[in-house]
ZAMARGU-4260 file (C-alpha; in steps of 0.2 Angstrom, whole numbers, plus 5000, padded with zeros to 4 digits):
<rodrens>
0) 4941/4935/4902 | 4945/4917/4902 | 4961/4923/4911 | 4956/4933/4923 | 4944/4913/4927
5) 4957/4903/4930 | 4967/4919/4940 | 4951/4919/4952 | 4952/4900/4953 | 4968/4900/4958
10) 4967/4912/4971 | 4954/4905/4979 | 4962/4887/4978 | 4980/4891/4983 | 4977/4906/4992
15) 4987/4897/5005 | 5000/4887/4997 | 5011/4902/4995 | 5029/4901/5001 | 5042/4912/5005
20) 5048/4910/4987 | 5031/4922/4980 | 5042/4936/4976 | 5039/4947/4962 | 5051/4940/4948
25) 5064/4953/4940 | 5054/4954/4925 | 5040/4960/4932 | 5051/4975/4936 | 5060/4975/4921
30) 5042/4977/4912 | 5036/4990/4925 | 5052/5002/4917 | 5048/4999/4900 | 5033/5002/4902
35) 5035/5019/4909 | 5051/5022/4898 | 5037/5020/4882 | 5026/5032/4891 | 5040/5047/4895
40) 5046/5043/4876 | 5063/5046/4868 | 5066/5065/4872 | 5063/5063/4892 | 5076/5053/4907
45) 5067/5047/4922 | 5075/5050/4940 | 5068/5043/4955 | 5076/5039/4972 | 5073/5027/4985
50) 5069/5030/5004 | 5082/5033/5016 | 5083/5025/5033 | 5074/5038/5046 | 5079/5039/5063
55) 5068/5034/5077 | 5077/5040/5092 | 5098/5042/5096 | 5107/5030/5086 | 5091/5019/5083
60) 5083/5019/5066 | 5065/5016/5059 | 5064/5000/5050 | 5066/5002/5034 | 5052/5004/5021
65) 5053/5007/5004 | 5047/5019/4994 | 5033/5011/4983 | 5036/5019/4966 | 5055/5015/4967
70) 5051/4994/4972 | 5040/4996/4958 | 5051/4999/4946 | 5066/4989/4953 | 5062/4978/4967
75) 5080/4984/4978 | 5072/4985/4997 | 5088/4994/5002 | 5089/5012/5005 | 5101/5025/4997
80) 5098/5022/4977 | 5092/5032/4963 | 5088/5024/4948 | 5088/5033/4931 | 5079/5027/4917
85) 5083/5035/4898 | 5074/5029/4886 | 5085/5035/4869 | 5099/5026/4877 | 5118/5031/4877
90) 5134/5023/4875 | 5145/5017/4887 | 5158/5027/4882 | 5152/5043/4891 | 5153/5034/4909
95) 5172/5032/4907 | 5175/5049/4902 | 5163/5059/4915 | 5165/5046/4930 | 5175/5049/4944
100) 5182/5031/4944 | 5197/5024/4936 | 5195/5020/4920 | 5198/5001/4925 | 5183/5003/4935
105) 5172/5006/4921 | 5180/4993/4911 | 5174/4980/4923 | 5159/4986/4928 | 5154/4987/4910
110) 5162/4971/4904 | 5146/4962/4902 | 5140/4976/4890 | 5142/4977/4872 | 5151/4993/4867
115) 5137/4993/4853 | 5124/4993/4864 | 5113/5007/4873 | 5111/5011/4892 | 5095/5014/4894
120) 5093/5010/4914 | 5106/5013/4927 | 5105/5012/4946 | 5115/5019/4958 | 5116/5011/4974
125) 5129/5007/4990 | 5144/4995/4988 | 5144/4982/5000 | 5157/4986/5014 | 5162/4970/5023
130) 5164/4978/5040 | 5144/4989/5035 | 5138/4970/5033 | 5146/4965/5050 | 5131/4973/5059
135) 5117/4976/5047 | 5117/4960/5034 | 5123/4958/5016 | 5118/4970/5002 | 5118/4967/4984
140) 5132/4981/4978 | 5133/4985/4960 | 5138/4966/4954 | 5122/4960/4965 | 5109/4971/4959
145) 5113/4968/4940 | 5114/4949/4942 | 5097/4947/4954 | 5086/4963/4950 | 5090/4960/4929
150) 5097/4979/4930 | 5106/4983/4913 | 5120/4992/4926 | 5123/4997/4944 | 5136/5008/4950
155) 5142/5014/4965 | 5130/5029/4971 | 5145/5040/4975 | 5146/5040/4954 | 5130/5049/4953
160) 5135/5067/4955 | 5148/5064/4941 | 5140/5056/4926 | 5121/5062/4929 | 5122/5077/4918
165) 5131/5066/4905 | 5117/5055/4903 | 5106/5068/4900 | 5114/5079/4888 | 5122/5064/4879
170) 5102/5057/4877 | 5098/5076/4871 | 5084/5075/4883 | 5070/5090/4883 | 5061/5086/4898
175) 5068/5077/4915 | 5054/5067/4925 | 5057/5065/4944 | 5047/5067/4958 | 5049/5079/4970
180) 5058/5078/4983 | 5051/5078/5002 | 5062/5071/5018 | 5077/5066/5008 | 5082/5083/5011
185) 5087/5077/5027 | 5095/5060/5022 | 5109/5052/5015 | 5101/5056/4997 | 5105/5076/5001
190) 5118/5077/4987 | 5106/5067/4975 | 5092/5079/4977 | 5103/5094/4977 | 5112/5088/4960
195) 5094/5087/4953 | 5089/5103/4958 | 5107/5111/4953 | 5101/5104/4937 | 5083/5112/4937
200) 5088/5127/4941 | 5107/5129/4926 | 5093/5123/4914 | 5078/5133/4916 | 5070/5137/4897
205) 5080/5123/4888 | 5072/5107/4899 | 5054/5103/4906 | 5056/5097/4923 | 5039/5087/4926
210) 5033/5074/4942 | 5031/5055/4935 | 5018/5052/4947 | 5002/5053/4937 | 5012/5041/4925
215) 5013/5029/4939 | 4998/5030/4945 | 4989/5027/4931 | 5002/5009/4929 | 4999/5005/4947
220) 4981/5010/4951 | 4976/4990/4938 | 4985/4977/4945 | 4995/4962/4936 | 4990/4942/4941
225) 5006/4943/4950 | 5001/4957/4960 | 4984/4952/4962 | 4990/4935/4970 | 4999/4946/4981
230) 4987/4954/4988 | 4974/4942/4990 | 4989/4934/5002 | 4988/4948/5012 | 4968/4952/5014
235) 4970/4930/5022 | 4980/4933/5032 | 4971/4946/5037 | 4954/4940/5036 | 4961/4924/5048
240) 4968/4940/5059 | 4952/4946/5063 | 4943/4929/5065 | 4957/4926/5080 | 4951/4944/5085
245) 4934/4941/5086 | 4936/4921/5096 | 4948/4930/5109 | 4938/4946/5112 | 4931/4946/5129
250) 4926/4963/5141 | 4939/4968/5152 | 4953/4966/5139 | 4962/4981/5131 | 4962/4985/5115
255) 4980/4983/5113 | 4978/4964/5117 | 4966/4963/5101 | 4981/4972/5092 | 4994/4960/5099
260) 4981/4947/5093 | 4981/4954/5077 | 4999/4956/5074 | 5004/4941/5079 | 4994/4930/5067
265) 5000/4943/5054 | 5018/4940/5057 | 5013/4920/5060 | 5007/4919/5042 | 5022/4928/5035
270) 5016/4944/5031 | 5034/4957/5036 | 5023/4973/5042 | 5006/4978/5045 | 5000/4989/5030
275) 4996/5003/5044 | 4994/5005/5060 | 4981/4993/5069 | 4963/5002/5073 | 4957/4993/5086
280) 4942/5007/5095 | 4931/5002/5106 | 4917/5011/5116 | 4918/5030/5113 | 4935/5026/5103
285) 4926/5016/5089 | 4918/5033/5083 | 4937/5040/5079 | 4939/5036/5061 | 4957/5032/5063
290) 4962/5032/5082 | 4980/5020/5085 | 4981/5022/5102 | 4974/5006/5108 | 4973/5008/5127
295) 4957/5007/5134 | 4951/4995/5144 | 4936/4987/5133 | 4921/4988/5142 | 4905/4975/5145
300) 4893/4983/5131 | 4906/4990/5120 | 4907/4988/5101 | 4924/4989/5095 | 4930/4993/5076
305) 4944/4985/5070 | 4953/4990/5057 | 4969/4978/5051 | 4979/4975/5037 | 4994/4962/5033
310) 5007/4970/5023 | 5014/4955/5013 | 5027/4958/5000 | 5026/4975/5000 | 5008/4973/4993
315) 4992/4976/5006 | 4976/4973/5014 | 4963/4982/5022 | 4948/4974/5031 | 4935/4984/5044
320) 4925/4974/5053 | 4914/4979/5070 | 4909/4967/5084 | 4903/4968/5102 | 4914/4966/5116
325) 4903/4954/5125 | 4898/4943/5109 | 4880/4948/5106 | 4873/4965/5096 | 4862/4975/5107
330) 4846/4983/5100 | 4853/4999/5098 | 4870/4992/5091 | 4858/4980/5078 | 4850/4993/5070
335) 4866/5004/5067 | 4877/4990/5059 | 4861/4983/5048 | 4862/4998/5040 | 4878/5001/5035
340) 4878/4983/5030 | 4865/4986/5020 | 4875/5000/5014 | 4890/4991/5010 | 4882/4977/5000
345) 4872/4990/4990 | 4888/4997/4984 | 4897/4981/4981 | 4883/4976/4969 | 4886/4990/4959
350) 4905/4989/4957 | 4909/4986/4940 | 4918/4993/4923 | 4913/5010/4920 | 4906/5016/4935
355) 4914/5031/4944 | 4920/5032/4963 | 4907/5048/4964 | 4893/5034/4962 | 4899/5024/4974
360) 4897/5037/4986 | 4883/5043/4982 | 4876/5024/4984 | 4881/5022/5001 | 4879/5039/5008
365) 4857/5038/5001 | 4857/5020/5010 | 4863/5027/5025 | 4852/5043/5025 | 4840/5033/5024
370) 4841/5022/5037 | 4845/5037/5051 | 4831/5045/5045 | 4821/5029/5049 | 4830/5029/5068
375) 4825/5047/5070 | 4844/5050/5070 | 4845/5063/5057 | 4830/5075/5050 | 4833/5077/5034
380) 4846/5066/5022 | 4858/5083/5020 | 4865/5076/5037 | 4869/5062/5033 | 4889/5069/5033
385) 4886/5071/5051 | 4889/5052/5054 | 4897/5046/5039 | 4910/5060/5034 | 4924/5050/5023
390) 4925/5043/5008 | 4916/5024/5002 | 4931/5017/4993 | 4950/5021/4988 | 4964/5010/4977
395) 4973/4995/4985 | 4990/4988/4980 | 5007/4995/4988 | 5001/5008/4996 | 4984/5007/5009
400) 4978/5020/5000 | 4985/5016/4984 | 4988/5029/4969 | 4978/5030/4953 | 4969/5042/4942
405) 4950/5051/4943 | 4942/5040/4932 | 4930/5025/4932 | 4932/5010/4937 | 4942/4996/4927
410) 4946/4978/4925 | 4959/4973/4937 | 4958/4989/4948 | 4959/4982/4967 | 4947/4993/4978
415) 4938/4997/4998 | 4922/4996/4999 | 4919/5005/5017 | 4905/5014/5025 | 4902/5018/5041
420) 4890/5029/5054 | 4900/5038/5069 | 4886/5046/5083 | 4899/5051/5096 | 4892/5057/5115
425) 4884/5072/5113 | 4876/5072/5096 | 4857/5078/5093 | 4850/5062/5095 | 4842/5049/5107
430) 4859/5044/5118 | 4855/5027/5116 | 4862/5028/5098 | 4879/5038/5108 | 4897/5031/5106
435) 4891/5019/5092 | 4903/5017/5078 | 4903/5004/5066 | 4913/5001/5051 | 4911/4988/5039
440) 4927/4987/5026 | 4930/4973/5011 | 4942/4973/4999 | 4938/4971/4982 | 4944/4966/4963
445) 4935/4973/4948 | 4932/4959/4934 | 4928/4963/4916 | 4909/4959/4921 | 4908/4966/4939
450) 4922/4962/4955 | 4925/4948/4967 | 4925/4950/4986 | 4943/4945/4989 | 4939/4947/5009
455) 4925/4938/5011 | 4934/4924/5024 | 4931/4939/5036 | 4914/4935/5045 | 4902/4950/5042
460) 4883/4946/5046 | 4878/4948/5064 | 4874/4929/5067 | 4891/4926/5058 | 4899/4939/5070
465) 4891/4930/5086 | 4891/4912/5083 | 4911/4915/5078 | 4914/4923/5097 | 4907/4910/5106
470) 4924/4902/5103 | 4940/4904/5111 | 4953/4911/5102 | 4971/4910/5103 | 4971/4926/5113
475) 4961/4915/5129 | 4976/4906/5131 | 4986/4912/5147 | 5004/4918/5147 | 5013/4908/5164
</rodrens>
């Protein structure tokens, strides 16, 4: 408890002070596998691949991202590597024998290994190529990965097909873990997956094949201090995102100009992506619960939801807030966002150990019956899922929507709280109350006695909300 103090002290002090130098250390990695090592025990090998690069377009690709459960076991933010974790351990020996390498190869690669000792993690990833590095940067290569990520040993990913089933049998493993597979049938990890599966399908009846991803999740879904730090960097930077967003807003803008807003103070702060695509949807666009178009023109009268997040260190944020184009709430708009603030609130009071994501819902879902019956809106509570139709709260960490298991909530859990009321043109009520959508999104940390709104540097109250827009934001300045 008196850890978890000083942690929320110091993220609220130094939330700033952060500099490019905050990356997750190797042994934050390094206990990540152990972790899930102890968890498979003795009698398993875990397999898991990374993301490949995916093609935009020609010869251009995507940027590349990823994938979540491979950073979070070894930090490598390069594509084309499989990691293979065997708990039991097995000699070094066996490499030199099944490898496809000169023997000299393995006695250099594991020179830095005592012959008495076990292999228990290895990763397979690209050399670096001279000429490849040219055009695209440097890479780590085997000798890299071992001295920065703290890997027991790399080798070249070309060496996979040849020494994977010696690791296996030589552990006298009964079940393999890995999950399965989905686009890397189309990239560079072809062979990788088709090994696997070769695998799968020679050993049917003597090995288990099972998915690790309900191990992970359950490791992922309550967050470290480091990661926690992490995070709260991200939901800054993009609290300080929509606070330029709100200053700047002004009718006759489009709503990509609120994203390019958005964006800019995201990559200004340091964050490397946005966590998803930016919601910025205004007027009959703020009732689509996840529109990304972004361009309409923004019109007098208008409320606009803007859903952000800064992706920083892998790690991210999610903040919802809904204001009016012009500055000031009208009546109509007043009443719709009072409730689901009123709504939000509610439910943030009651998050705390022990109760269940169901509770939440049902929390926020009577609120904002309640208050549409009040309006007239609704007749009876049982439409309430008319106008708020999603969920009040998921997992944050890597992922937006961040993995974990059914459960209740937990210490050091990182979740949304969200509601929201939709009434598109059209629906069965007074057309005053048409094209009004408002969301109203924190980010929140669950404590050992109840949670901490990390996101609360984002303006929320309606006299918040208005007085902030009177100023002029970095998006008033003119571009000669």
């Amino acid at each position: 408890m008196k850890a978890l103090k000083i942690l929320l002290l110091t993220l609220f002090i130094f939330s700033f002070s952060f500099s490019q130098d905050d990356l997750l250390p190797p042994s934050f990695f390094k206990a990540n596998r152990e972790e899930l090592m102890k968890q498979i025990g003795n009698e398993a090998v875990a397999i898991f691949y990374s993301n490949s690069l995916k093609t935009r377009s020609n010869d251009v690709e995507y940027r590349f991202k990823q994938d979540n459960n491979f950073y979070y076991l070894t930090g490598l933010e390069e594509p084309d590597a499989v990691l293979v974790l065997a708990p039991a351990g097995f000699a070094p020996s066996i490499l030199k024998v099944a490898g496809r390498a000169t023997g000299k190869y393995y006695d250099i690669t594991l020179d830095t290994i005592k012959s008495d000792l076990k292999i228990r993690e290895v990763l397979f990833l690209k050399e670096r190529d001279s000429l490849r590095e040219v055009w695209t940067g440097k890479t780590l290569g085997t000798k890299g990965a071992m001295e920065k990520l703290g890997i027991q040993l790399a080798l070249p990913i070309e060496e996979f097909k040849s020494v994977i089933r010696a690791i296996i049998f030589s552990t006298r493993a009964k079940t393999i873990y890995f999950p399965y597979p989905t686009d890397c049938y189309k990239g560079s990890l072809k062979d990788v997956v088709e090994t696997i599966e070769s695998i799968v399908n020679s050993q049917r009846g003597r090995l288990q094949f099972s998915d690790p991803t309900p191990i992970l999740a359950k490791m992922r879904m309550k967050k470290k201090d480091e990661e926690i730090r992490l995070i709260k960097k991200a939901i800054d930077i993009t609290a300080k995102a929509h606070r330029q967003a709100m200053m700047s807003c002004e009718p006759g803008m489009y709503e990509y100009e609120i994203q390019a807003i958005v964006e800019y103070v995201f990559t200004k702060l340091g964050a490397e992506y946005p966590a998803f695509p930016s919601i910025i949807g205004s007027g009959e666009n703020s009732v689509i619960l996840h529109y990304t178009s972004n361009r309409k023109r923004i019109n007098d009268g208008d409320l606009i939801v803007i859903d952000i997040g800064a992706e920083y260190h892998n790690y991210c944020a999610d903040i919802t807030r809904t204001i009016p184009a012009n500055g000031k709430f009208s009546p109509e708009q007043r009443e719709i966002y009072e409730i689901v603030l009123k709504a939000q609130e509610e439910t943030i009071r009651l998050v705390r150990p022990g109760v269940s994501f169901v509770e939440l819902q049902l929390k926020a879902s009577e609120i904002i019956a309640d208050g549409l019956l009040k309006l007239g809106i609704i007749k009876s509570k049982n439409e309430v899922n008319k106008y708020f139709m999603h969920g009040v709260t998921h997992h944050l960490g890597l992922d937006v929507h961040d993995i974990g298991i059914p459960g209740n909530l937990e210490p050091g859990m990182v979740i949304t709280v969200e509601p929201g009321i939709y009434i598109p043109a059209g629906s069965e009520c007074d057309p005053k109350y048409w094209n009004i959508g408002v969301r109203i999104e924190d980010d929140v940390l669950v404590t050992e006695t109840g949670c901490v709104v990390l996101s609360s540097d984002a303006p929320k109250t309606i006299d918040e909300i208005e007085r902030l827009m009177k100023r002029r934001g970095i998006g008033n300045e003119p571009i000669d």
